[in-house]
N, CA, C and O atoms as CSV, one atom per row, in Angstrom:
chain,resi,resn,atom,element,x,y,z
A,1,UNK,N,N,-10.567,7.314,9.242
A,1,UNK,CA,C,-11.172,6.932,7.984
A,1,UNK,C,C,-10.447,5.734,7.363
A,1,UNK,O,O,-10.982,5.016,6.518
A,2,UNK,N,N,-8.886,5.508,7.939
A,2,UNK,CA,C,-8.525,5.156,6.687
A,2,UNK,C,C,-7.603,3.832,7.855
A,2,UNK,O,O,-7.226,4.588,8.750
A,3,UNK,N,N,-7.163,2.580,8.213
A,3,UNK,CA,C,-6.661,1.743,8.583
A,3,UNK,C,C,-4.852,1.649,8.936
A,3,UNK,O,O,-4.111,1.530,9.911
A,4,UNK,N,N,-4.754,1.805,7.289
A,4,UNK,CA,C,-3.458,1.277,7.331
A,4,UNK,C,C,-2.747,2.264,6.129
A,4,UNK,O,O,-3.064,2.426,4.950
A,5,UNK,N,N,-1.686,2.828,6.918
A,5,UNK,CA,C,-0.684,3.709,5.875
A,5,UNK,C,C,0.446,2.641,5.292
A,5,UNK,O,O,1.149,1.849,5.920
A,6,UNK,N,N,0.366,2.916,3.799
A,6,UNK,CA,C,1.397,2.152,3.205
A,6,UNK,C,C,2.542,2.997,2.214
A,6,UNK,O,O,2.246,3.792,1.321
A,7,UNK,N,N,3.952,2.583,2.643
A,7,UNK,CA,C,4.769,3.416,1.555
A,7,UNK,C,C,5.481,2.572,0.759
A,7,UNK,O,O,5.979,1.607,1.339
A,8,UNK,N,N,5.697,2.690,-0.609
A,8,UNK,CA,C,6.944,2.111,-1.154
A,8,UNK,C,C,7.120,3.040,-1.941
A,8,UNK,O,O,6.389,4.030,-1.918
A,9,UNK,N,N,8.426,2.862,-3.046
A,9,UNK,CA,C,9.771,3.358,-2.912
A,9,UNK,C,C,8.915,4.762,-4.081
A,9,UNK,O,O,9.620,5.772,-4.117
A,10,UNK,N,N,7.764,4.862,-4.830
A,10,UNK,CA,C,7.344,5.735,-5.402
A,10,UNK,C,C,6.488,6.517,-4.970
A,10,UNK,O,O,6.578,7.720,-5.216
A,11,UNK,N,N,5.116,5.826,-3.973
A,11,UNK,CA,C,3.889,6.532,-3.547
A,11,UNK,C,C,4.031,6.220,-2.374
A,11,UNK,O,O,4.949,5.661,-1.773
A,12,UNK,N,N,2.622,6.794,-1.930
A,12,UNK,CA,C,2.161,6.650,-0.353
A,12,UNK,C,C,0.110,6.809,-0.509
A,12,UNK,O,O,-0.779,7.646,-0.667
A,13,UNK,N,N,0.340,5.323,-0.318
A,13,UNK,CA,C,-1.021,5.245,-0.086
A,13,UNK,C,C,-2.189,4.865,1.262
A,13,UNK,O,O,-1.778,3.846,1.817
A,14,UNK,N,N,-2.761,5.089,1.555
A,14,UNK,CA,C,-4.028,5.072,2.709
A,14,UNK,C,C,-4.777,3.876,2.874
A,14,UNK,O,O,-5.827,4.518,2.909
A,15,UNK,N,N,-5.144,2.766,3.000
A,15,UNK,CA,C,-5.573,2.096,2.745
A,15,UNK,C,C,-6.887,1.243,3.954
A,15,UNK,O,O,-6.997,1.549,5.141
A,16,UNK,N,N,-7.655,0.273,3.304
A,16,UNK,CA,C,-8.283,0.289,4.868
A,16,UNK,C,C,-8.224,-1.595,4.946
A,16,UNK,O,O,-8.629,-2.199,5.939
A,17,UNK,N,N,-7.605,-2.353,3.619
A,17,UNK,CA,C,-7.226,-3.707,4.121
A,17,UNK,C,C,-6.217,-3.657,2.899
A,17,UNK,O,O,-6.308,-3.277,1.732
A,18,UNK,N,N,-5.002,-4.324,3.846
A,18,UNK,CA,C,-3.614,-4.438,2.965
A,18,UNK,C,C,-3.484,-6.173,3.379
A,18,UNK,O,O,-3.887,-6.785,4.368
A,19,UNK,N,N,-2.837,-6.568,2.311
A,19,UNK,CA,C,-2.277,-7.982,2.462
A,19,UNK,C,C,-0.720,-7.857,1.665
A,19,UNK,O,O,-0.559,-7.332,0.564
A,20,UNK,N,N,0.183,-8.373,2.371
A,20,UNK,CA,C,1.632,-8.780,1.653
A,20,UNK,C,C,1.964,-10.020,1.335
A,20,UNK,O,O,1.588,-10.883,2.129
A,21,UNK,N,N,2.608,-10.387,0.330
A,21,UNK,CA,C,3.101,-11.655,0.280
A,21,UNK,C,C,4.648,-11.396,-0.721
A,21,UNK,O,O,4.980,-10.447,-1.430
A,22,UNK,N,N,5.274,-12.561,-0.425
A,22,UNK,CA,C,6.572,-12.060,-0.756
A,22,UNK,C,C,7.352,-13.775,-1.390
A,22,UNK,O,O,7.553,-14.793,-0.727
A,23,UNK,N,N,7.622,-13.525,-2.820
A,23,UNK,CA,C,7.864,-14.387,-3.847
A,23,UNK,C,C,9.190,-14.093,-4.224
A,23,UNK,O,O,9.916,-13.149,-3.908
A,24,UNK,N,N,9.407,-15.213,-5.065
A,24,UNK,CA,C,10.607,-15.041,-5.547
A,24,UNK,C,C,11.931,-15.642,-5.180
A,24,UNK,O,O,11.845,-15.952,-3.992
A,25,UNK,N,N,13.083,-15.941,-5.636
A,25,UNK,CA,C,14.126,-16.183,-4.408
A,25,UNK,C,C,14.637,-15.024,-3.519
A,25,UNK,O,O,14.301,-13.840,-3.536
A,26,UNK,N,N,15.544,-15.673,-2.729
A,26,UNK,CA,C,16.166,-14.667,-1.654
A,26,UNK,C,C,17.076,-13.470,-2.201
A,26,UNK,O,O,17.153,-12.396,-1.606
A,27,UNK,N,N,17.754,-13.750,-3.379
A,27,UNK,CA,C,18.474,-13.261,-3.859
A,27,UNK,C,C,17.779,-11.627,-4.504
A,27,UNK,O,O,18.281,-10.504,-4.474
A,28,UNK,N,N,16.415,-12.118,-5.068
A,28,UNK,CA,C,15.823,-10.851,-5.497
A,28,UNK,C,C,14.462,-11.140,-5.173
A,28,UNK,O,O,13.647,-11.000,-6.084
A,29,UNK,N,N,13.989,-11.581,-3.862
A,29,UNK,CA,C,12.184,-11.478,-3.350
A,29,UNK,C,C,11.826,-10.219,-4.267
A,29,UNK,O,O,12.500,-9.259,-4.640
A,30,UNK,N,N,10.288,-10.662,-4.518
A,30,UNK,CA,C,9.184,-9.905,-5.258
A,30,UNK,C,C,8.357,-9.410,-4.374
A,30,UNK,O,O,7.929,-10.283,-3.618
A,31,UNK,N,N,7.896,-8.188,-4.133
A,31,UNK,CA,C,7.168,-7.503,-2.669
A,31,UNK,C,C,5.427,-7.660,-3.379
A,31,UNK,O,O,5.435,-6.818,-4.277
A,32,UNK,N,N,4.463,-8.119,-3.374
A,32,UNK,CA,C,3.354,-8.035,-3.702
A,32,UNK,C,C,2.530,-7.379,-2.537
A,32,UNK,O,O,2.370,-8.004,-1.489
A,33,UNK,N,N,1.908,-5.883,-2.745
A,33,UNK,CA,C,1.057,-5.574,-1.900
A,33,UNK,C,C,-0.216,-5.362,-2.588
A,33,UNK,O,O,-0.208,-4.776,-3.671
A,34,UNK,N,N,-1.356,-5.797,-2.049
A,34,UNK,CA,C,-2.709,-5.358,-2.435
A,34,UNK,C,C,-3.565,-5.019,-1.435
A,34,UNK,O,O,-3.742,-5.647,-0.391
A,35,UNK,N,N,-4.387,-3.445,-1.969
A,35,UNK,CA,C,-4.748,-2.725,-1.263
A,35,UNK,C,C,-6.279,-3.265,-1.877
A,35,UNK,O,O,-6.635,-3.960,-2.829
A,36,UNK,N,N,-7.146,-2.326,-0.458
A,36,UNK,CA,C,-8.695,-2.306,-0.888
A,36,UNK,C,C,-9.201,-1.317,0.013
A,36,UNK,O,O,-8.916,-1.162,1.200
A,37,UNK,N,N,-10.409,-0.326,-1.093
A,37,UNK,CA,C,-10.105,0.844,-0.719
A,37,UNK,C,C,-9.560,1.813,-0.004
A,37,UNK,O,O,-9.728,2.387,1.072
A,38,UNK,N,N,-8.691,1.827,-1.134
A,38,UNK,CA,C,-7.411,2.749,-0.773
A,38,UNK,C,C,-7.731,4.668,-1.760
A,38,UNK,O,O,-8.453,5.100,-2.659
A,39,UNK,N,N,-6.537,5.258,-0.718
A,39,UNK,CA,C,-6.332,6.405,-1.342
A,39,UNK,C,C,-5.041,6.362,-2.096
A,39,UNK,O,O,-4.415,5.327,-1.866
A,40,UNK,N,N,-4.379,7.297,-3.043
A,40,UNK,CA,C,-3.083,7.064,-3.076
A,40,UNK,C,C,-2.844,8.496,-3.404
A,40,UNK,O,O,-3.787,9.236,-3.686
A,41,UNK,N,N,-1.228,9.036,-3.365
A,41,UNK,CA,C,-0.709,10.393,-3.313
A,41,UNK,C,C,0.243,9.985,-4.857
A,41,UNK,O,O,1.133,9.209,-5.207
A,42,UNK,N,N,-0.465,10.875,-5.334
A,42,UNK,CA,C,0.320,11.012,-6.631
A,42,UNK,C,C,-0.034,12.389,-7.512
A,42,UNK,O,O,-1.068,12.442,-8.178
A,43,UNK,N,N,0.775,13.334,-7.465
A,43,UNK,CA,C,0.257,14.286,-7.598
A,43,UNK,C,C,-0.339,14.319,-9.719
A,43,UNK,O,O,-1.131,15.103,-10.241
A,44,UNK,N,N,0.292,13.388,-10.258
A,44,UNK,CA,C,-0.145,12.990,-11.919
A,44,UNK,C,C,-1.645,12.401,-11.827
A,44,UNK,O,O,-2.187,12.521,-12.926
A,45,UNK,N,N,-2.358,11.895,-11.013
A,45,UNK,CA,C,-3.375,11.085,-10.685
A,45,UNK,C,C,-4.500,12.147,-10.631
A,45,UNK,O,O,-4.695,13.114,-9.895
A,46,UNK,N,N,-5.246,11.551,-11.800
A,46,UNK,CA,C,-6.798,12.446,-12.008
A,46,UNK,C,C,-7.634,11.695,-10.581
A,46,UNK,O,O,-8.303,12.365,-9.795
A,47,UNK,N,N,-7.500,10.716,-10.502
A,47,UNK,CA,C,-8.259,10.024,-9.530
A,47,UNK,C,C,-7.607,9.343,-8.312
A,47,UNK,O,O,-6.744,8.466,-8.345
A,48,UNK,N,N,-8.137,9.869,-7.304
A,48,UNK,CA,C,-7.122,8.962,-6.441
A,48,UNK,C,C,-7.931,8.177,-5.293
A,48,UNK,O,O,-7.274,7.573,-4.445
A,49,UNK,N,N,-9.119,8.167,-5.249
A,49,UNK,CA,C,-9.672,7.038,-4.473
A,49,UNK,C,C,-9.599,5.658,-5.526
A,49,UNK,O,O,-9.629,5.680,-6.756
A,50,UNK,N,N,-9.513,4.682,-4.789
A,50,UNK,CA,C,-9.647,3.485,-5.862
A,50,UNK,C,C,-9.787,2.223,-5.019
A,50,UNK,O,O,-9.092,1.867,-4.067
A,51,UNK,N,N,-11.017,1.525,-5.674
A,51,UNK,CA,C,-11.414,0.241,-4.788
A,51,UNK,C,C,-10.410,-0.868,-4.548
A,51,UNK,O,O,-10.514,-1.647,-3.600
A,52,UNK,N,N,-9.587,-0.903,-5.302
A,52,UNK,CA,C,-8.409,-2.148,-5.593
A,52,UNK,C,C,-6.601,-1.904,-6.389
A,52,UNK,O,O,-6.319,-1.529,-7.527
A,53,UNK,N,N,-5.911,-2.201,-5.524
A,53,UNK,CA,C,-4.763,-1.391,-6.122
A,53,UNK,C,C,-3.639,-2.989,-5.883
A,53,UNK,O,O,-3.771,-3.707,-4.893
A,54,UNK,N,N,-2.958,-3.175,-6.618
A,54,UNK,CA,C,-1.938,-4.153,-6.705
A,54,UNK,C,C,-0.854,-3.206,-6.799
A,54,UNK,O,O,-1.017,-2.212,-7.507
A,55,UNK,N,N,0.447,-3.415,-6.057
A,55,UNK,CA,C,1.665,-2.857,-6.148
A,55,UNK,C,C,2.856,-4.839,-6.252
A,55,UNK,O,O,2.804,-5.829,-5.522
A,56,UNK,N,N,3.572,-4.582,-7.287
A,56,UNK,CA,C,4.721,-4.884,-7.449
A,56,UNK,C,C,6.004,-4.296,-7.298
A,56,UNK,O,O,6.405,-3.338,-7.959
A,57,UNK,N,N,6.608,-4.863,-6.454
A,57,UNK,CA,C,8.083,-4.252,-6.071
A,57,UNK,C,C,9.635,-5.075,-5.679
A,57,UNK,O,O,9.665,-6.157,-5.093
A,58,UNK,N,N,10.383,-4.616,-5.953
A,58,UNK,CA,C,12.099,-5.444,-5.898
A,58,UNK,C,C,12.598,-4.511,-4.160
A,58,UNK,O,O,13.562,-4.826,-3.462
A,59,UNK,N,N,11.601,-3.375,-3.869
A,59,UNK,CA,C,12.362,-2.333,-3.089
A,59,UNK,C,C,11.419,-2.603,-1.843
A,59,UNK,O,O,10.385,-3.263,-1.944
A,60,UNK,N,N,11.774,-2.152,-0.900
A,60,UNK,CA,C,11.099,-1.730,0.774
A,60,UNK,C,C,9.601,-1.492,0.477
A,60,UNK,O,O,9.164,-0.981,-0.554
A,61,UNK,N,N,8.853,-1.950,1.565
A,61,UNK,CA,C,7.182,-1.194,1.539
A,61,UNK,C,C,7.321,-1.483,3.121
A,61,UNK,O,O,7.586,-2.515,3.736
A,62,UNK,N,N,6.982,0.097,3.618
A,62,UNK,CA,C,6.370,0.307,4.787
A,62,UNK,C,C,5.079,0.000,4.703
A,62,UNK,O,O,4.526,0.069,3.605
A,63,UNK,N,N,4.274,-0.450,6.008
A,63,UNK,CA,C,3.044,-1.343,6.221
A,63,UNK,C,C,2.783,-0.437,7.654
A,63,UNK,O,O,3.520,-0.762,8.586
A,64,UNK,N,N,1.952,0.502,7.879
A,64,UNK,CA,C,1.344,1.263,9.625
A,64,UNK,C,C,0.234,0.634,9.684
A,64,UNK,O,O,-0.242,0.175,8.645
A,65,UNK,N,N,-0.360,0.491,10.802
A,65,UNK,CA,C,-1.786,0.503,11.328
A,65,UNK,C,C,-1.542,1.742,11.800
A,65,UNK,O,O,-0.442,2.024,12.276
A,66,UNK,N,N,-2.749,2.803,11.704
A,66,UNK,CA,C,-2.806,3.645,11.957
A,66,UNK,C,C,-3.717,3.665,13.565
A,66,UNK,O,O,-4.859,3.217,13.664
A,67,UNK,N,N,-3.213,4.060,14.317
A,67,UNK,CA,C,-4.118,4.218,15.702
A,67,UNK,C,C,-5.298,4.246,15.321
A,67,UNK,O,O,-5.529,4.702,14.201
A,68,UNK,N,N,-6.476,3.721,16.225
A,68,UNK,CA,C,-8.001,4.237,15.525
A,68,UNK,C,C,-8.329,5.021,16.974
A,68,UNK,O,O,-7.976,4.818,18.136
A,69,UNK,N,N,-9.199,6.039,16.305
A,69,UNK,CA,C,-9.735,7.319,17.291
A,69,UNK,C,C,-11.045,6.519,18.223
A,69,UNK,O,O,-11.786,5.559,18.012
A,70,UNK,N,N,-10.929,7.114,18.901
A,70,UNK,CA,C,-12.036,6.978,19.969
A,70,UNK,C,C,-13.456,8.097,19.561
A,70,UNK,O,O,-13.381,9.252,19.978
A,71,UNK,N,N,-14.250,7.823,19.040
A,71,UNK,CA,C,-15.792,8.660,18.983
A,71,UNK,C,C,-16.251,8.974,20.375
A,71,UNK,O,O,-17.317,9.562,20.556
């Protein structure tokens, strides 16, 4: 269902197109990830499908392609 598993340092979200880009100087790079339709795990979250999600971060983001199944 879902493309690409993404983690950083708070959630873990599902996603099915991720793009990274990475700003800032070296000293403290800025992690920009944006998702599109994505899921996300947050157990405070009334809603957790969502068409468009921007994450800002100073910390790590894991980026998977998830294997795709054979029908």
């Amino acid at each position: 269902m879902f493309r690409f598993a993404v983690e950083t340092e708070r959630r873990f979200y599902l996603a099915n197109e991720v793009s990274v880009s990475v700003t800032g100087d070296s000293a403290r790079p800025v992690i920009e990830v944006e998702l599109s339709d994505a899921w996300v795990w947050d157990m405070y979250r009334k809603t957790r499908f969502i068409p468009k999600v921007r994450v800002l971060t100073f910390k790590d983001v894991n980026v998977e392609e998830l294997p795709r199944t054979e029908l």
